[in-house]
Residue frames as qw, qx, qy, qz and C-alpha x, y, z in Angstrom:
[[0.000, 0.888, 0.460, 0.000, 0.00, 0.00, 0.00],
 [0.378, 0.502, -0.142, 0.765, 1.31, 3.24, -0.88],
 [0.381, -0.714, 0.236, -0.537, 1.75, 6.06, 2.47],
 [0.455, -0.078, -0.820, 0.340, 2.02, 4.54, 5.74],
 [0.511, -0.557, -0.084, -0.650, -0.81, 4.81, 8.24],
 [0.748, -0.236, -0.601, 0.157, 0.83, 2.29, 10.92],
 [0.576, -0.606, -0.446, 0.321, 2.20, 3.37, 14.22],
 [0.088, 0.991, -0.094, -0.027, 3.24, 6.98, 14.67],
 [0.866, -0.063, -0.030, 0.495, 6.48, 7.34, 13.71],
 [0.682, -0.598, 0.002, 0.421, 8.87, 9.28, 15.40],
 [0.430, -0.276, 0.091, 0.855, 11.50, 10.17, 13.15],
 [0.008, -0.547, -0.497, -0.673, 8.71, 12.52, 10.63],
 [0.375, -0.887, -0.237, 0.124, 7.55, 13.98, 14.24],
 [0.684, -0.202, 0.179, 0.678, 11.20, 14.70, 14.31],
 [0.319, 0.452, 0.494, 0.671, 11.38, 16.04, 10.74],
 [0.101, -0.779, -0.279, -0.553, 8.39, 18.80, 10.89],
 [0.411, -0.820, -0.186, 0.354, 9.99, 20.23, 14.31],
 [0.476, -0.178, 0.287, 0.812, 12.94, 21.18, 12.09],
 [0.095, 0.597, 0.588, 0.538, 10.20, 22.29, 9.32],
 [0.179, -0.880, -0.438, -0.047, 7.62, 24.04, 11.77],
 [0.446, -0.769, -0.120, 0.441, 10.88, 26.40, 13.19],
 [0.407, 0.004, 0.504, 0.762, 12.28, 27.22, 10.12],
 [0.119, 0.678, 0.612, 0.390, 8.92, 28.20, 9.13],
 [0.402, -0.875, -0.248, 0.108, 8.44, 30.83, 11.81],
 [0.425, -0.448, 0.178, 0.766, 12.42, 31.99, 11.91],
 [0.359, 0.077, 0.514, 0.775, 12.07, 32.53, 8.47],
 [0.166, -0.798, -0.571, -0.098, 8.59, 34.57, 8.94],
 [0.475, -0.799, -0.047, 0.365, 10.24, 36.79, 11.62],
 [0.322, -0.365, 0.189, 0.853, 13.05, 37.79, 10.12],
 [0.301, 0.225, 0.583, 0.721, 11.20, 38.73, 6.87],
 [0.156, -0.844, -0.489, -0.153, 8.48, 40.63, 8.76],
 [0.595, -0.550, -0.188, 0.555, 11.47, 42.68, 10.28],
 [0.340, 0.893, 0.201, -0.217, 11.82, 46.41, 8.81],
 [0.221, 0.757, -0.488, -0.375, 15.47, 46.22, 7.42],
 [0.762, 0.117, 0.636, 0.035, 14.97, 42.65, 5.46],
 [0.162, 0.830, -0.353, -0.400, 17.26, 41.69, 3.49],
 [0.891, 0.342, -0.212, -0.209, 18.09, 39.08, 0.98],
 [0.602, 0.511, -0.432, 0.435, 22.13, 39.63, 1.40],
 [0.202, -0.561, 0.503, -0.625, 21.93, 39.48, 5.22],
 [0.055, -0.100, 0.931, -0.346, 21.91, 36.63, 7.92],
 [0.524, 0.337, 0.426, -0.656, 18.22, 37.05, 7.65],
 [0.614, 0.504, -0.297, -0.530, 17.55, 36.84, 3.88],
 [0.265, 0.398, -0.862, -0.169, 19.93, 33.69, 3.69],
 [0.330, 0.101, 0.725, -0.596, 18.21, 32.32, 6.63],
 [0.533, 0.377, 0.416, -0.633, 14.80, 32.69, 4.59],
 [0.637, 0.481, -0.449, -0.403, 15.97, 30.92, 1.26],
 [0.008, 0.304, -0.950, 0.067, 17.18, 28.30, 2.85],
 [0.194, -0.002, 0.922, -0.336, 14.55, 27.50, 4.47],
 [0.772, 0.393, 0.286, -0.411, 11.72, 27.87, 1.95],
 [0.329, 0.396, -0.816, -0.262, 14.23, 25.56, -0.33],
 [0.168, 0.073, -0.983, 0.015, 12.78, 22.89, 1.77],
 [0.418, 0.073, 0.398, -0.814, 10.16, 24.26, 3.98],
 [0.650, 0.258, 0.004, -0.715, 6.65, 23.22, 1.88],
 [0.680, 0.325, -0.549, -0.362, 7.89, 21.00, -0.12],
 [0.126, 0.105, -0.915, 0.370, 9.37, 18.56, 3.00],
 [0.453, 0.065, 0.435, -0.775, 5.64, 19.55, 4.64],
 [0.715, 0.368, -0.361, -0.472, 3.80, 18.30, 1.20],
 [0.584, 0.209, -0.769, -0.158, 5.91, 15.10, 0.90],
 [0.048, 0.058, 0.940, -0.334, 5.26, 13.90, 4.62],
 [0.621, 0.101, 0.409, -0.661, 1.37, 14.63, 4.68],
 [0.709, 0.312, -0.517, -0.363, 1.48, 12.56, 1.29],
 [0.172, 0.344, -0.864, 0.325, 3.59, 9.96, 3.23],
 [0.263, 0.071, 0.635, -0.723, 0.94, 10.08, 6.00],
 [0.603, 0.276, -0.009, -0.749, -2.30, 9.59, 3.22],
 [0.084, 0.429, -0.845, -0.309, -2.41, 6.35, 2.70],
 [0.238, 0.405, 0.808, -0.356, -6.31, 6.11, 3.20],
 [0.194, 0.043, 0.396, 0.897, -7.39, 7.75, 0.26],
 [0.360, -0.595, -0.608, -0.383, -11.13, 7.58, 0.44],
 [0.496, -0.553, -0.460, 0.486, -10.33, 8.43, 4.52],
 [0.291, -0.177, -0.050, 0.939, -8.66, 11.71, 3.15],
 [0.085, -0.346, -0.440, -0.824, -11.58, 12.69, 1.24],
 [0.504, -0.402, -0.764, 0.036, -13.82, 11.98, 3.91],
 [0.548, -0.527, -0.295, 0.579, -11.94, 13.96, 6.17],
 [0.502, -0.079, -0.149, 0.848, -10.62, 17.01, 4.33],
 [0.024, 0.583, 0.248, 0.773, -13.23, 19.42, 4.51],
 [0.555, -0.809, -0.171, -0.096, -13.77, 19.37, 8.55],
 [0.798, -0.386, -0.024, 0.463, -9.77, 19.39, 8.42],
 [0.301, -0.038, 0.351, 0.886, -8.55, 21.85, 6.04],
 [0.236, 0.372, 0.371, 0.817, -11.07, 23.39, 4.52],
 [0.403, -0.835, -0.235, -0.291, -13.48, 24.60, 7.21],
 [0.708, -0.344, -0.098, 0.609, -10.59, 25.81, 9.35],
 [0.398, -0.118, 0.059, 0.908, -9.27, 28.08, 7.03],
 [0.065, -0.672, -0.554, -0.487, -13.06, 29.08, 5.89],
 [0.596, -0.641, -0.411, 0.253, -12.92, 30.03, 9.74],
 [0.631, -0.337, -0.056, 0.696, -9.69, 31.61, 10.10],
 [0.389, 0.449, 0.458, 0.661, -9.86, 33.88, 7.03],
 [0.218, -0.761, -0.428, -0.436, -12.20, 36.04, 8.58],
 [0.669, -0.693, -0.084, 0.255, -10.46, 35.87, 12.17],
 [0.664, -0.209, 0.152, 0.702, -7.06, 36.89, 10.52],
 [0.153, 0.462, 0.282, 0.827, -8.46, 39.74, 8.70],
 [0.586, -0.652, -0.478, -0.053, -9.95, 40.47, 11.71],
 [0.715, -0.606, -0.014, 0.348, -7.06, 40.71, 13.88],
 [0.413, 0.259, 0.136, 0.862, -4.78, 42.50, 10.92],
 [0.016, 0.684, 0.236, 0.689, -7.42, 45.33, 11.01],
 [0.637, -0.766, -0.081, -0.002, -7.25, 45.51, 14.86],
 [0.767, -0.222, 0.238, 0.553, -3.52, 45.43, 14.64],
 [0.452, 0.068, 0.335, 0.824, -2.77, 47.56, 11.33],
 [0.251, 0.535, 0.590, -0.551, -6.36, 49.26, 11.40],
 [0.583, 0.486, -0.188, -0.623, -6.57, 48.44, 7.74],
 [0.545, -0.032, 0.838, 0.001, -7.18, 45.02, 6.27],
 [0.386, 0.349, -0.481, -0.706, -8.10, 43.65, 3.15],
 [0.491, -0.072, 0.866, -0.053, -10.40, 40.50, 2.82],
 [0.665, 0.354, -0.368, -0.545, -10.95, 38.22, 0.00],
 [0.897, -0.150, 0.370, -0.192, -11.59, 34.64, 0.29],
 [0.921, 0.306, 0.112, 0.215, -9.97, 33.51, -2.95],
 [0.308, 0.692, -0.481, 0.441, -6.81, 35.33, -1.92],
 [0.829, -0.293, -0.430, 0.202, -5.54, 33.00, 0.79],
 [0.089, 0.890, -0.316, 0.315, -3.59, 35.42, 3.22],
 [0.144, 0.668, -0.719, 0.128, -0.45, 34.59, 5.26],
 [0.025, 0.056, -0.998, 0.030, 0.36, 30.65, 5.03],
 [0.684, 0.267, 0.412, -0.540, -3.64, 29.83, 5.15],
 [0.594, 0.520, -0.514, -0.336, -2.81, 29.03, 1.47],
 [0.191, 0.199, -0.961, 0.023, -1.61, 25.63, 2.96],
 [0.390, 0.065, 0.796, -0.459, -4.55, 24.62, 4.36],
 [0.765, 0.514, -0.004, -0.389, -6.21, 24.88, 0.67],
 [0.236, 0.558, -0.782, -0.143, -3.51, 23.87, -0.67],
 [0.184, -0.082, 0.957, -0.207, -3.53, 20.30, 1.68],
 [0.572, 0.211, 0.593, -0.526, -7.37, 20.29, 0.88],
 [0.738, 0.509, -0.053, -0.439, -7.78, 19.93, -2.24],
 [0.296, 0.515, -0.804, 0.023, -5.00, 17.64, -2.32],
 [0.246, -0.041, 0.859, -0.448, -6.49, 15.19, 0.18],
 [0.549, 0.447, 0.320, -0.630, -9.98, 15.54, -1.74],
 [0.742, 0.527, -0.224, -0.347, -8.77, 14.36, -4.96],
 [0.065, -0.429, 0.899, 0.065, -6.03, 12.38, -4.24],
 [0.729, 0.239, 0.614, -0.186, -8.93, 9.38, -4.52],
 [0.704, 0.703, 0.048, -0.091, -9.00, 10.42, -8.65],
 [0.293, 0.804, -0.500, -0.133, -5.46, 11.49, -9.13],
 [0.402, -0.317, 0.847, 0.143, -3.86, 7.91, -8.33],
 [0.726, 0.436, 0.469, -0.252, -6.26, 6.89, -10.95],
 [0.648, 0.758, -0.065, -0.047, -4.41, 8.10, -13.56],
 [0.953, -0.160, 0.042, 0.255, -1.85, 6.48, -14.75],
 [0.619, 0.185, 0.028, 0.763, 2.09, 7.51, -14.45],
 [0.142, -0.935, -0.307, -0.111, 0.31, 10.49, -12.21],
 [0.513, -0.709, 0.058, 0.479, 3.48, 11.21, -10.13],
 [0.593, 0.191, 0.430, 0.654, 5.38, 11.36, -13.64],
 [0.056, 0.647, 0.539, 0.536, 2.56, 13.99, -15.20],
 [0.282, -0.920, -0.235, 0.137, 2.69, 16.14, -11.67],
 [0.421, -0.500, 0.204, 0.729, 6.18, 17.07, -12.32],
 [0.367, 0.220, 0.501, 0.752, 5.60, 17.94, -15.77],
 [0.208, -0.858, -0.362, -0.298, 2.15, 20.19, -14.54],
 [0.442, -0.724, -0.189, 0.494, 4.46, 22.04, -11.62],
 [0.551, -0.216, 0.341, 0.731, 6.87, 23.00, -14.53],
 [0.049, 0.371, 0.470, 0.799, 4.91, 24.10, -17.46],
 [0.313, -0.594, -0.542, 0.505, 2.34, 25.81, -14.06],
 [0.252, -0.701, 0.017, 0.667, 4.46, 29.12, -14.12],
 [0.168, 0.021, 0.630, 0.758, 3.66, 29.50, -17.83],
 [0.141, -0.533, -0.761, -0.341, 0.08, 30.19, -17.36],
 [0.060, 0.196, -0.302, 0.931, -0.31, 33.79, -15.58],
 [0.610, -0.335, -0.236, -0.678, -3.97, 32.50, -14.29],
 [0.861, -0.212, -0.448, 0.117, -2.23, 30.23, -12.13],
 [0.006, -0.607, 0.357, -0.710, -1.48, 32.83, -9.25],
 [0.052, 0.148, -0.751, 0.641, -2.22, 33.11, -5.63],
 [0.684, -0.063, -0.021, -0.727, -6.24, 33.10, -6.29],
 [0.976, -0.195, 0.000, -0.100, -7.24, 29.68, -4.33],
 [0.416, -0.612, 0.667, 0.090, -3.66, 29.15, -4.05],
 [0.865, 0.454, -0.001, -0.212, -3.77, 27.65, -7.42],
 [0.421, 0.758, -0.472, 0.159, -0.35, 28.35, -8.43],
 [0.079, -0.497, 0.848, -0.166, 1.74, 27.03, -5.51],
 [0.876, 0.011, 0.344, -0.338, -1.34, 23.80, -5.43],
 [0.820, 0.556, 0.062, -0.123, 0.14, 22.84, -8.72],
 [0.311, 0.738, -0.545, 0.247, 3.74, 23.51, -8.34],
 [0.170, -0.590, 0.681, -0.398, 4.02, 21.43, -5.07],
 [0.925, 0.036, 0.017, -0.377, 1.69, 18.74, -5.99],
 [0.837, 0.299, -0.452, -0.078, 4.45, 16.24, -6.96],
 [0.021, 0.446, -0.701, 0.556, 6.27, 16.64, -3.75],
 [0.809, -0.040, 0.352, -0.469, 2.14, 15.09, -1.83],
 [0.925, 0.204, -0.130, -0.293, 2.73, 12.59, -4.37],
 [0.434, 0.615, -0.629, 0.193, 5.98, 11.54, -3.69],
 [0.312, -0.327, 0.697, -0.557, 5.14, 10.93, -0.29],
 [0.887, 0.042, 0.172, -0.426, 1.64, 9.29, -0.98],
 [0.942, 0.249, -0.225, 0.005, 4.14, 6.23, -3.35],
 [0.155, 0.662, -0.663, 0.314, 7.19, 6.69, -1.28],
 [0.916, -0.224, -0.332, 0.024, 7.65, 3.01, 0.60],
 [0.582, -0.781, 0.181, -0.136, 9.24, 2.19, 3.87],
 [0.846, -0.354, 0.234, 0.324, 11.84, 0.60, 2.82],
 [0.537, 0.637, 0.037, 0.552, 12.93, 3.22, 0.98],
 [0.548, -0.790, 0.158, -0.224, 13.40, 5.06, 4.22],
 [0.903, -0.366, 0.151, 0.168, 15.50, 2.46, 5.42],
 [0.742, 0.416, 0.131, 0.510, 17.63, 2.30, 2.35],
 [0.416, 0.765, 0.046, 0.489, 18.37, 6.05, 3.06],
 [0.590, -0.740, 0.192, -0.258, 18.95, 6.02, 6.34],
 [0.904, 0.123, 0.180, 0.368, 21.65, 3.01, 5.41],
 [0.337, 0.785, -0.261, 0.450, 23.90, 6.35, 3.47],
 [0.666, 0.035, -0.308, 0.678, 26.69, 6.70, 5.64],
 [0.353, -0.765, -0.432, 0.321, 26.39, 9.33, 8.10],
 [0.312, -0.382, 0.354, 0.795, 29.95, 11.45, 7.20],
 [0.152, 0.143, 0.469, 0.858, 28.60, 11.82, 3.55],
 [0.113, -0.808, -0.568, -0.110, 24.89, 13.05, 4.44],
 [0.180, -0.877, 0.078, 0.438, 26.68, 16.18, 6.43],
 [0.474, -0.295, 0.471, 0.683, 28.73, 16.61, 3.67],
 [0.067, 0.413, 0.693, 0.587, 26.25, 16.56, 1.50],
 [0.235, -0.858, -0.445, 0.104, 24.57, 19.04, 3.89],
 [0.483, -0.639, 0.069, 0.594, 27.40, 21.27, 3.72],
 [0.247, 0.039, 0.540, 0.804, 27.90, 21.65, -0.19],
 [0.045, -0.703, -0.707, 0.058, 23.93, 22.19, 0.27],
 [0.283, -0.878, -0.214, 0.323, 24.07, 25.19, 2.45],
 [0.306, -0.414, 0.482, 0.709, 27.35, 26.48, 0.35],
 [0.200, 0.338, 0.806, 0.442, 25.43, 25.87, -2.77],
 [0.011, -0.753, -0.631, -0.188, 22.43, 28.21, -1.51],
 [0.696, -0.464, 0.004, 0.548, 24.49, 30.46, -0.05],
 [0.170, -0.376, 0.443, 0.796, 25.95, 31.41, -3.22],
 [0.050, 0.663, 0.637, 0.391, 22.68, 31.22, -5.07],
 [0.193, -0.878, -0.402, 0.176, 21.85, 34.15, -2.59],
 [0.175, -0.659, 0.077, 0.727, 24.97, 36.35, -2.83],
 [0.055, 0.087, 0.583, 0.806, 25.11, 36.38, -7.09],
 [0.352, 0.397, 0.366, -0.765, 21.29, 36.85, -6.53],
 [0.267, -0.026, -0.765, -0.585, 20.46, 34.07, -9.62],
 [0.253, -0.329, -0.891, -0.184, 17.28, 33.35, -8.18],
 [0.044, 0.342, -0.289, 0.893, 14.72, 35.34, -7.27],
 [0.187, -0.119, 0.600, -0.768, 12.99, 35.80, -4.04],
 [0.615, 0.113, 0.072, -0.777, 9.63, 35.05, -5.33],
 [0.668, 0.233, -0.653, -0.271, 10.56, 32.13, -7.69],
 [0.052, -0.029, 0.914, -0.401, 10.98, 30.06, -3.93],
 [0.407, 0.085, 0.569, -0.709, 7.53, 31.12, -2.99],
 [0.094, -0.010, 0.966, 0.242, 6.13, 29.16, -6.24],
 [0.216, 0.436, 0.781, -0.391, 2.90, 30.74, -6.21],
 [0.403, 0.795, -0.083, -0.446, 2.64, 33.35, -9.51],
 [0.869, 0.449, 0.206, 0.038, 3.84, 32.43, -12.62],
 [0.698, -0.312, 0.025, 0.644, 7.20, 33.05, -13.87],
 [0.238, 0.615, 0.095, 0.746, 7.05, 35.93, -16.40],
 [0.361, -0.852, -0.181, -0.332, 5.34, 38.09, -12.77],
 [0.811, -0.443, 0.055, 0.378, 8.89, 36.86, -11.27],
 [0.027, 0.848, -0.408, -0.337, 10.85, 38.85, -13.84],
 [0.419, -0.225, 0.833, 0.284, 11.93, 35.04, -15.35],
 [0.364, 0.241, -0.702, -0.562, 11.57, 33.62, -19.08],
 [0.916, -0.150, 0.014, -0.372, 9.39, 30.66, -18.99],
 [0.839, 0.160, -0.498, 0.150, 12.49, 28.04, -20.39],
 [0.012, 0.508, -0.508, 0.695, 14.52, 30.56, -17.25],
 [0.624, -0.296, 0.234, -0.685, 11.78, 29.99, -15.04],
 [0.977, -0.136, -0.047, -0.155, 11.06, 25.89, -15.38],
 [0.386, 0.596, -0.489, 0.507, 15.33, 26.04, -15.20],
 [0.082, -0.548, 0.283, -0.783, 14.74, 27.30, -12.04],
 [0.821, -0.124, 0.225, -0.509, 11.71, 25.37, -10.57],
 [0.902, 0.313, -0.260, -0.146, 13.46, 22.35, -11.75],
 [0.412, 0.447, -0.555, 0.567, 16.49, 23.21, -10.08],
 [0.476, -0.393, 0.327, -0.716, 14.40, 24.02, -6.66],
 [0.946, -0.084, -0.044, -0.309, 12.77, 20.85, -6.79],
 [0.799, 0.225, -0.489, 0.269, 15.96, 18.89, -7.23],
 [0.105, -0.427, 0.511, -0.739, 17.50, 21.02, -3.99],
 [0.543, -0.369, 0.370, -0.658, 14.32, 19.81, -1.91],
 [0.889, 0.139, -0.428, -0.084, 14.91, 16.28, -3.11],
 [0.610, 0.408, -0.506, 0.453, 17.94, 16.40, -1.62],
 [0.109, -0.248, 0.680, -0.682, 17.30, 17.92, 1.72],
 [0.830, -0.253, 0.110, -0.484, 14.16, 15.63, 2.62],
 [0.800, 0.285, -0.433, 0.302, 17.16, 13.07, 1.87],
 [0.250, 0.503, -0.549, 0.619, 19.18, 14.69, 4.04],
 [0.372, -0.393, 0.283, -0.792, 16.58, 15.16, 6.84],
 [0.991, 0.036, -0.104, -0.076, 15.42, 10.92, 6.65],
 [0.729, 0.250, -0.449, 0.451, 19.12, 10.20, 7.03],
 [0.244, 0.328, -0.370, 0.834, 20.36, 12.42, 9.74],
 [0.233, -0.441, 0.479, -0.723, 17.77, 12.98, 12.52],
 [0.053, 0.153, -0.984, 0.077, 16.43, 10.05, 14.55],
 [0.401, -0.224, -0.533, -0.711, 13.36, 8.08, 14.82],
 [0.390, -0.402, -0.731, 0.390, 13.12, 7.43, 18.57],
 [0.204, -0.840, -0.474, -0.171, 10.96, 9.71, 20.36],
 [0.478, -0.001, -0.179, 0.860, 12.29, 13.15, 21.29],
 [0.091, 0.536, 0.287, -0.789, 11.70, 16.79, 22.90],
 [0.176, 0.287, -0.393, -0.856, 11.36, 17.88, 19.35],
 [0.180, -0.282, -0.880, -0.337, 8.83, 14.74, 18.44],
 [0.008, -0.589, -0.688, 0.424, 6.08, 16.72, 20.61],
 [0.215, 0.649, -0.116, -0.721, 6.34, 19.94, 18.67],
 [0.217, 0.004, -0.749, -0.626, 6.11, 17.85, 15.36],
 [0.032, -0.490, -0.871, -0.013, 2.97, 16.26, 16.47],
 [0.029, 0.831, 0.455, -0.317, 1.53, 20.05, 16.89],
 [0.203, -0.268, 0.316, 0.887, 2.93, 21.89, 13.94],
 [0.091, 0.653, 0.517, 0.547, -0.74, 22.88, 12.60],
 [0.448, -0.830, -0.313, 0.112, -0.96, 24.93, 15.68],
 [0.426, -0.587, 0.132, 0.676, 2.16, 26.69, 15.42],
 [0.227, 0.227, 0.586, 0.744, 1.66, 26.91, 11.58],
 [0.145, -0.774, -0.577, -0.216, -1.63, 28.87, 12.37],
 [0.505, -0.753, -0.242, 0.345, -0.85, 31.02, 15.49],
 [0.537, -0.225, 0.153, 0.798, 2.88, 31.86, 14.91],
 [0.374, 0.473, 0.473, 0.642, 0.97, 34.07, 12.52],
 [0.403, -0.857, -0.309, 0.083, -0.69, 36.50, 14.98],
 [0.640, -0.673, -0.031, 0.370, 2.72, 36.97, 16.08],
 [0.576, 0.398, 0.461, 0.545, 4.13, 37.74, 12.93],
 [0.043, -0.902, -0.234, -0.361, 1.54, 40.71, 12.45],
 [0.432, -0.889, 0.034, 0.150, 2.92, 42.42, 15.84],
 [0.554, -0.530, 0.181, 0.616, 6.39, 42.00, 14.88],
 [0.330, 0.521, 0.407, 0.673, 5.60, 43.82, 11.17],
 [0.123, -0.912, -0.310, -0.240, 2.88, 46.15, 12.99],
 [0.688, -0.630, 0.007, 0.361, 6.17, 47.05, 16.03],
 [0.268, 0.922, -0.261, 0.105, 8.56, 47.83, 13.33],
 [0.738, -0.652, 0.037, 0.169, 11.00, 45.66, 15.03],
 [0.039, 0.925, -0.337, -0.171, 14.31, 47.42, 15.57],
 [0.865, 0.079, 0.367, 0.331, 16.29, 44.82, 13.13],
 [0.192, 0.931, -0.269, -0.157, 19.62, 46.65, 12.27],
 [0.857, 0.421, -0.266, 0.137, 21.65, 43.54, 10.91],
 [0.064, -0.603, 0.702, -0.373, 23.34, 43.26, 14.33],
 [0.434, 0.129, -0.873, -0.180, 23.52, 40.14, 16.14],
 [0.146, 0.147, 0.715, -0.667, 21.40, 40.87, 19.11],
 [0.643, 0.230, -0.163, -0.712, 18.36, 41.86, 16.40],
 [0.310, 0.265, -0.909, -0.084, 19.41, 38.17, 15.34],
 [0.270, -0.070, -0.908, 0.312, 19.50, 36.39, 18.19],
 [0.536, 0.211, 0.310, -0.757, 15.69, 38.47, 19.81],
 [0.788, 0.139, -0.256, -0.542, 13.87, 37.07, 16.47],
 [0.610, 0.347, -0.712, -0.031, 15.41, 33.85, 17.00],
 [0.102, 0.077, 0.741, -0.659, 14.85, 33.83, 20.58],
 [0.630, 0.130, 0.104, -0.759, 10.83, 34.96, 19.64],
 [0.696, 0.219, -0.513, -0.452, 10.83, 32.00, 17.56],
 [0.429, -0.040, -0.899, 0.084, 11.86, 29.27, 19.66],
 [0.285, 0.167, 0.566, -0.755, 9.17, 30.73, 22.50],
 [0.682, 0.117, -0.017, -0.721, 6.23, 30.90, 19.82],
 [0.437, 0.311, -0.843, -0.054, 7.52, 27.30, 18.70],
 [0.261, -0.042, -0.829, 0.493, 7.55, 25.67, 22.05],
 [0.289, 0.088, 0.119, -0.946, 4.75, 28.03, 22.98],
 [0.706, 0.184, 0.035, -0.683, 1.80, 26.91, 20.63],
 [0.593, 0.186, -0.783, -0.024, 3.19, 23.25, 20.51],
 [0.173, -0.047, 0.849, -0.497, 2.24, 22.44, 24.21],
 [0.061, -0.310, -0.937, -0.145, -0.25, 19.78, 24.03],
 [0.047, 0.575, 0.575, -0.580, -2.65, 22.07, 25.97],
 [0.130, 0.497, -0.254, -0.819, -2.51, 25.10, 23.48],
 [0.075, 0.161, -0.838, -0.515, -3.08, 22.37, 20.86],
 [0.031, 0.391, 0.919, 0.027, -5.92, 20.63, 22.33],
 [0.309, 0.653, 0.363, -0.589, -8.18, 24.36, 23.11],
 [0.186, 0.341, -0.603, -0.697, -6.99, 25.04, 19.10],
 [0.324, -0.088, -0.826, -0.453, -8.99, 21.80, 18.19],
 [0.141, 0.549, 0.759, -0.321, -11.81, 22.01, 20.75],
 [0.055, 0.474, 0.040, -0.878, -12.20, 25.22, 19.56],
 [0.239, 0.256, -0.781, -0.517, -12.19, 23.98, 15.85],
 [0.176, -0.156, -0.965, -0.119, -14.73, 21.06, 16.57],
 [0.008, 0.397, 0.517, -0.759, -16.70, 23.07, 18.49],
 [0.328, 0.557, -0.129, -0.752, -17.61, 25.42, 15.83],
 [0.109, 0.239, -0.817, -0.514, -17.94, 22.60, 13.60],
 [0.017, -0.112, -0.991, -0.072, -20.51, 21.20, 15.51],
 [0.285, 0.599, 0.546, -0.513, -22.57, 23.70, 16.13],
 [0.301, 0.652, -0.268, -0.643, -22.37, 25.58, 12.51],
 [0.397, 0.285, -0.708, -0.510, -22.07, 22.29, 10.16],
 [0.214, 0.038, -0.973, 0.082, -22.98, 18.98, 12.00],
 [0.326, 0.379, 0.534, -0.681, -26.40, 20.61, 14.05],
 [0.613, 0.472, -0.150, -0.615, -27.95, 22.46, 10.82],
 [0.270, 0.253, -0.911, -0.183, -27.09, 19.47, 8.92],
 [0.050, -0.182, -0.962, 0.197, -29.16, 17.17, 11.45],
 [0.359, 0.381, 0.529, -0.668, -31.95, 19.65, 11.70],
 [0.310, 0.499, -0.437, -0.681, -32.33, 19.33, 8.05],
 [0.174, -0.018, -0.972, -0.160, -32.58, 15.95, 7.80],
 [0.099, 0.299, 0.812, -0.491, -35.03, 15.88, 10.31],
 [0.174, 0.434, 0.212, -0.858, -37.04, 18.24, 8.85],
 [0.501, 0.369, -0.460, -0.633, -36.77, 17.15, 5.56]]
């Protein structure tokens, strides 16, 4: 069976603690008022959307290995959430910035993943149907950013660009795991080192730009050719091959501090946003010293650790079920009755 739905496993709890703080450093520093591409910050924030989404994408695939379950499931998980949130986060900007803009089909900050995951979980039942699918998603992420109608509206654009990364996971087998986890320790950090050198110097020549990570507009709206552009996205993709490689080989799969915060990284992927806003709305005093540094970096492992405690997690999903039951599951039943 393709995924794996057996016992929880450890080292992918592991995995998304590395993800879920990366996500958030790299937030912070870019909400900070003297962000900068060519600074500890900027480098900071290509790395980590080199791997960020796409590592996120290939475990939940990993994890889907009920297909009919996912469909079942993903509108009380994903899409009524973010139907929810939308409104609460445009909320809380305009209380914060006291101006806001809302539009449903413009996902705002990271919500886009919770469409994103839904509509991916919803069809995955059809898309294994077709045959040589995983083959035919890389060739739709690429030729994607050629189609300027494939933007940020429903979070089309990055849905399509990151799709082959869900699928990878959904046919990736466990004993491919093993096999990679078998690599010799010494050459994984090595290979983690020519990485980080490698992106590095993508960032100081400045061959790649800022946007073209975020995968979510087409490429001409990036300033790139199209052949430039799938070049590019082709090259990205190979990069996050490599570190979900890296990231299976190198951290372990026995239970750790960090395997609680993976097991609550929708909760910190939500929240951390809040905090975000305040440190855009604050202005914070980021003057490419190393105390500015080491504050965001300090904020981040608090919100981390913060909206990972089991407690935080569980009011996040009473909260969430709550409203589900009285707004979808009640009306629903009085209908029936009625009708």
């Amino acid at each position: 069976m393709a995924g794996n739905i057996g016992n929880r496993n450890y080292l992918f709890d592991n995995i998304k603690a590395i993800l879920i703080f990366s996500v958030v450093l790299a937030h912070y520093f870019r909400a900070s008022t003297s962000f900068d591409t060519e600074n500890l910050g900027g480098i900071v924030y290509i790395a980590s959307f080199s791997y960020i989404m796409q590592a996120f994408f290939f475990i939940s695939g990993y994890f889907s290995g009920n297909p009919q379950k996912c469909r079942d499931n993903a509108f009380k998980t994903f899409l009524y959430p973010y139907l929810i949130l939308m409104p609460v986060m445009y909320g809380i900007r305009y209380l914060i910035f006291g101006d806001a803009h809302f539009d449903l089909t413009l996902p705002t900050m990271a919500l886009w993943y919770l469409l994103t995951l839904f509509f991916y979980r919803y069809f995955l039942i059809d898309l294994i149907k077709i045959k040589k699918i995983l083959l035919i998603s890389f060739f739709v992420s690429l030729t994607a950013g050629f189609i300027p109608f494939f933007n940020s509206t429903l979070a089309i654009g990055r849905t399509l660009a990151f799709l082959p990364f869900f699928l990878m996971g959904y046919y990736f087998k466990e004993e491919w795991i093993e096999k990679i986890r078998r690599i010799p320790k010494p050459a994984a950090l090595m290979t983690l080192v020519i990485l980080l050198c490698f992106i590095v110097a993508l960032t100081v020549i400045d061959a790649v730009p800022l946007e073209a990570f975020h995968m979510k507009n087409s490429y001409g709206s990036t300033g790139l050719g199209n052949f430039e552009g799938v070049a590019i996205r082709l090259l990205l993709s190979v990069v996050s091959i490599i570190w979900i490689m890296i990231f299976i080989n190198l951290l372990p799969r026995r239970k750790t501090f960090f395997a609680v915060i993976g097991q609550n990284t929708m909760t910190v992927y939500i929240l951390h946003i809040i905090i975000r806003y305040f440190v855009k709305a604050i202005e914070f005093p980021f003057d490419d010293s190393s105390i500015s540094f080491l504050l965001l970096a300090v904020l981040a492992v608090l919100s981390v650790w913060f909206f990972s405690r089991p407690s935080a997690a569980a009011l996040y999903h009473r909260i969430m079920e709550g409203l589900y039951r009285w707004t979808v599951v009640i009306p629903r039943t009085l209908i029936r009755q009625i009708l």
